[in-house]
Rosetta silent file (secondary structure, phi, psi, omega in degrees, C-alpha in Angstrom):
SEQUENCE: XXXXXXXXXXXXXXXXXXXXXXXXXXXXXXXXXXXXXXXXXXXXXXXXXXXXXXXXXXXXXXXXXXXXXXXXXXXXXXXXXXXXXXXXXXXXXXXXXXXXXX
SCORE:     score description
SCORE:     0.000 S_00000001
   1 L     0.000  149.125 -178.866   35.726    6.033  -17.686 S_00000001
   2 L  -110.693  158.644 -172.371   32.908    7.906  -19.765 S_00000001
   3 L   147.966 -140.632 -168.370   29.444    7.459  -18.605 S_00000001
   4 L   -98.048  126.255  177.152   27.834    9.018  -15.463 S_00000001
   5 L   -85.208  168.922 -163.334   30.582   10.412  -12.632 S_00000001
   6 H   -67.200  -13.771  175.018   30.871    8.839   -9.627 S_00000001
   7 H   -94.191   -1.533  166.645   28.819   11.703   -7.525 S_00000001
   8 H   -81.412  -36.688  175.087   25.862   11.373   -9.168 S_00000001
   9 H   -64.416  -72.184  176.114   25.565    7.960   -7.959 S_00000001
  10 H   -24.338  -25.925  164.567   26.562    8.489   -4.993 S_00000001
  11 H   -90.493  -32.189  167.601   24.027   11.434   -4.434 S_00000001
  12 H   -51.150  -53.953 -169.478   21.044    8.769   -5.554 S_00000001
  13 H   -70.645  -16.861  177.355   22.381    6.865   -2.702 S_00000001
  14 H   -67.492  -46.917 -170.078   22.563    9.628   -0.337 S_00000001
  15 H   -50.734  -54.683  162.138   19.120   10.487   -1.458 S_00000001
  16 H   -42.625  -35.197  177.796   17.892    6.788   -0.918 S_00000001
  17 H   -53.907  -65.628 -176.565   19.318    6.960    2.517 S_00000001
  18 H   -66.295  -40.752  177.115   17.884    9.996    3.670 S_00000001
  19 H   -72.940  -28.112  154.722   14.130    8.970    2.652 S_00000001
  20 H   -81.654  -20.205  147.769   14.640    6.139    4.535 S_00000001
  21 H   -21.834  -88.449 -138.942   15.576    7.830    7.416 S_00000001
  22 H   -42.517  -43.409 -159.512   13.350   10.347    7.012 S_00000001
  23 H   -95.700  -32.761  166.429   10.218    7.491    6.651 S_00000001
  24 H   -58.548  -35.693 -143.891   11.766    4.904    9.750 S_00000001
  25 H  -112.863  -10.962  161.356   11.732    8.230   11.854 S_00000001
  26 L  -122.868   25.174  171.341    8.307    9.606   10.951 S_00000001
  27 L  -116.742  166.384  148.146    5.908    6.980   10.428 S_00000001
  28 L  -100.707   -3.870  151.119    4.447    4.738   12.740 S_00000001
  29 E   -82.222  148.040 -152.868    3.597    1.847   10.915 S_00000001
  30 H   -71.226  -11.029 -169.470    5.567   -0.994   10.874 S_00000001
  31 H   -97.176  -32.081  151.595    5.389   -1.205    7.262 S_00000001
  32 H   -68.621  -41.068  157.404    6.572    1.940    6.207 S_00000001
  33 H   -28.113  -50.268  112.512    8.974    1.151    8.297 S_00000001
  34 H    18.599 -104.244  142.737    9.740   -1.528    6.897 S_00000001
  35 H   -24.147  -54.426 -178.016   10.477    0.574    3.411 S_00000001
  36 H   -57.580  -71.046 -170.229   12.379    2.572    4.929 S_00000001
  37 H   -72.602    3.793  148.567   15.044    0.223    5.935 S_00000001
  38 H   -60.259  -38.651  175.636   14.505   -1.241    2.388 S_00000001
  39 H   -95.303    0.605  151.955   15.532    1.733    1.065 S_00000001
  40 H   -72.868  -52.323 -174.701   18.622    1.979    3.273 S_00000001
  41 H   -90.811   15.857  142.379   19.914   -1.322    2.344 S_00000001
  42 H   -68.697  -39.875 -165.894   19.362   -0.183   -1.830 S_00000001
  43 H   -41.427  -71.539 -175.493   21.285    3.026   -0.592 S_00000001
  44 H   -48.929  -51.651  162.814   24.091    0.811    0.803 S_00000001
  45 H   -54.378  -71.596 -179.905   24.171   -1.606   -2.184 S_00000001
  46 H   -24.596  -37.212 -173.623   23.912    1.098   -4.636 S_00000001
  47 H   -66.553  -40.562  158.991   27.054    2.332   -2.973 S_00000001
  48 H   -75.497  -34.266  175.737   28.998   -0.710   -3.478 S_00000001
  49 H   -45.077  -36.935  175.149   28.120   -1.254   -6.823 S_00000001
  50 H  -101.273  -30.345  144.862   29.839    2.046   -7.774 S_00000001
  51 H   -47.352  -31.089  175.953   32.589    1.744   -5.876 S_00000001
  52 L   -88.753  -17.286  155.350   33.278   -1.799   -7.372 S_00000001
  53 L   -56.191  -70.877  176.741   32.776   -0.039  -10.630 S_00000001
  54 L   -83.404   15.586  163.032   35.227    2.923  -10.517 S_00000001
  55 L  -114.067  -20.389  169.278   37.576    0.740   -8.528 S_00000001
  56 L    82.151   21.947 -178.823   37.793   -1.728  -10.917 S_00000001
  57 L  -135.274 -149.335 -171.014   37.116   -5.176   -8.992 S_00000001
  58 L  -158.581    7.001  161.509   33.929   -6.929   -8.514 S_00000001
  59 H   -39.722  -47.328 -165.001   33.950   -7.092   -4.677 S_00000001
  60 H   -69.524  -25.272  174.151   31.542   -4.217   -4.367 S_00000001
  61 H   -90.206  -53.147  179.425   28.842   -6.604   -6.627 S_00000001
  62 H   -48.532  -39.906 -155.125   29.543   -9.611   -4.596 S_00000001
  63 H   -96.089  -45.119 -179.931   28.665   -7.882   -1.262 S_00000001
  64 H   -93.866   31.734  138.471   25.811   -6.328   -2.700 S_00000001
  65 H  -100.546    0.277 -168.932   24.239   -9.266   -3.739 S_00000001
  66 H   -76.324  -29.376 -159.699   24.902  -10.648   -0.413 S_00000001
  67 H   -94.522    1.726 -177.316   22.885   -7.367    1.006 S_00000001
  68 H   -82.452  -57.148  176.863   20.090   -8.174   -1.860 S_00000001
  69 H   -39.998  -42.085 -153.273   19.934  -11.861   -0.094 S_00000001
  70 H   -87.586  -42.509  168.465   19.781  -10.256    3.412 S_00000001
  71 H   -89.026    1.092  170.638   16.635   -7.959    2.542 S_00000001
  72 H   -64.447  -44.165 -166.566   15.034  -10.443    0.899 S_00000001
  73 H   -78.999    0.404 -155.399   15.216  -12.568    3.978 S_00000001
  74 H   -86.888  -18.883  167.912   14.829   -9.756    6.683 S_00000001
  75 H   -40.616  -78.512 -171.512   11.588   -8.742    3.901 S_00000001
  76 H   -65.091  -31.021  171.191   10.150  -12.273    4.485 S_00000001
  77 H   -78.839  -30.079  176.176   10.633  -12.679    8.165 S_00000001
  78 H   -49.301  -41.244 -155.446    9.637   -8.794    9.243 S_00000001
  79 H   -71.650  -63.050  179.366    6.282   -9.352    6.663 S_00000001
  80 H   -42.490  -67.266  171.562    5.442  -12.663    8.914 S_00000001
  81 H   -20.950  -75.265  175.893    6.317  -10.535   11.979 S_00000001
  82 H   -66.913   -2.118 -171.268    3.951   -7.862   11.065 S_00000001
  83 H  -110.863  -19.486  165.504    0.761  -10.087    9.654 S_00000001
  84 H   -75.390  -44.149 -174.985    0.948  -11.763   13.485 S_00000001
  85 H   -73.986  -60.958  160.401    0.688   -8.650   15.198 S_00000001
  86 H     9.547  -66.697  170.984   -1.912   -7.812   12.858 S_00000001
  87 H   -68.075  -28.905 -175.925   -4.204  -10.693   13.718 S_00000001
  88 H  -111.601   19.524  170.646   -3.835  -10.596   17.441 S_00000001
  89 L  -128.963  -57.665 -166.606   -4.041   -6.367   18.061 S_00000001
  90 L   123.308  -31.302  141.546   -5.824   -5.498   14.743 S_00000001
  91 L  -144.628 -103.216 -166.802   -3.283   -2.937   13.315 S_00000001
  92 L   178.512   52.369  170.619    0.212   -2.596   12.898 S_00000001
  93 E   -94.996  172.382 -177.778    1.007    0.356   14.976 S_00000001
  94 L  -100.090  -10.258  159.469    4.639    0.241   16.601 S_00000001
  95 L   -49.342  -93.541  166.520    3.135    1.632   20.037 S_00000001
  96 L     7.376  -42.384  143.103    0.871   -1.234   19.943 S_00000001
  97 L   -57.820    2.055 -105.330    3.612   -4.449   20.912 S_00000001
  98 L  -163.405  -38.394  172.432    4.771   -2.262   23.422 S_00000001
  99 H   -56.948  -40.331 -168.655    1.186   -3.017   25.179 S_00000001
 100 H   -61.367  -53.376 -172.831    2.176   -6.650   25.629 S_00000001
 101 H   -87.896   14.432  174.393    4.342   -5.729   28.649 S_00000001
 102 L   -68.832    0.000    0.000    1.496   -4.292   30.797 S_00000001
């Protein structure tokens, strides 16, 4: 196929991957947090995308719209999640729920 080879995507998705690590494992707000695994599940979907590309089937699109549906929804319930603890502690640290069993 002519275009873009397959390790260039595949290093954007590594890259996506790693800053979401990097940003679950060194922030403490729930919201970067948040991001982070948003940018894990683009990682993953990126990954399929190009596999069902240079494989030649359309599986690899089907699953990742299934993972687009899945952060949409895990988007809208974490965002609810995080605007309650908000209201009853007053910020959005991840220490901060953790208080609750005291």
């Amino acid at each position: 196929m002519d275009g873009i080879p397959i390790h260039f995507y595949l290093g954007v998705s590594a890259l996506l991957f790693f800053l979401g690590l990097v940003t679950i494992l060194a922030r403490r707000n729930l919201v970067y947090i948040l991001l982070g695994v948003e940018l894990i599940l683009n990682a993953a979907s990126l990954n399929f995308v190009t596999f069902s590309r240079y494989g030649g089937n359309l599986d690899g699109q089907i699953v990742s719209i299934f993972v687009i549906i899945l952060a949409a929804a895990e988007a809208a319930v974490a965002l609810a999640i995080v605007l309650n603890i908000y209201n009853v502690f007053k910020n959005v640290d991840v220490d901060t729920p953790s208080e609750l069993k005291n």
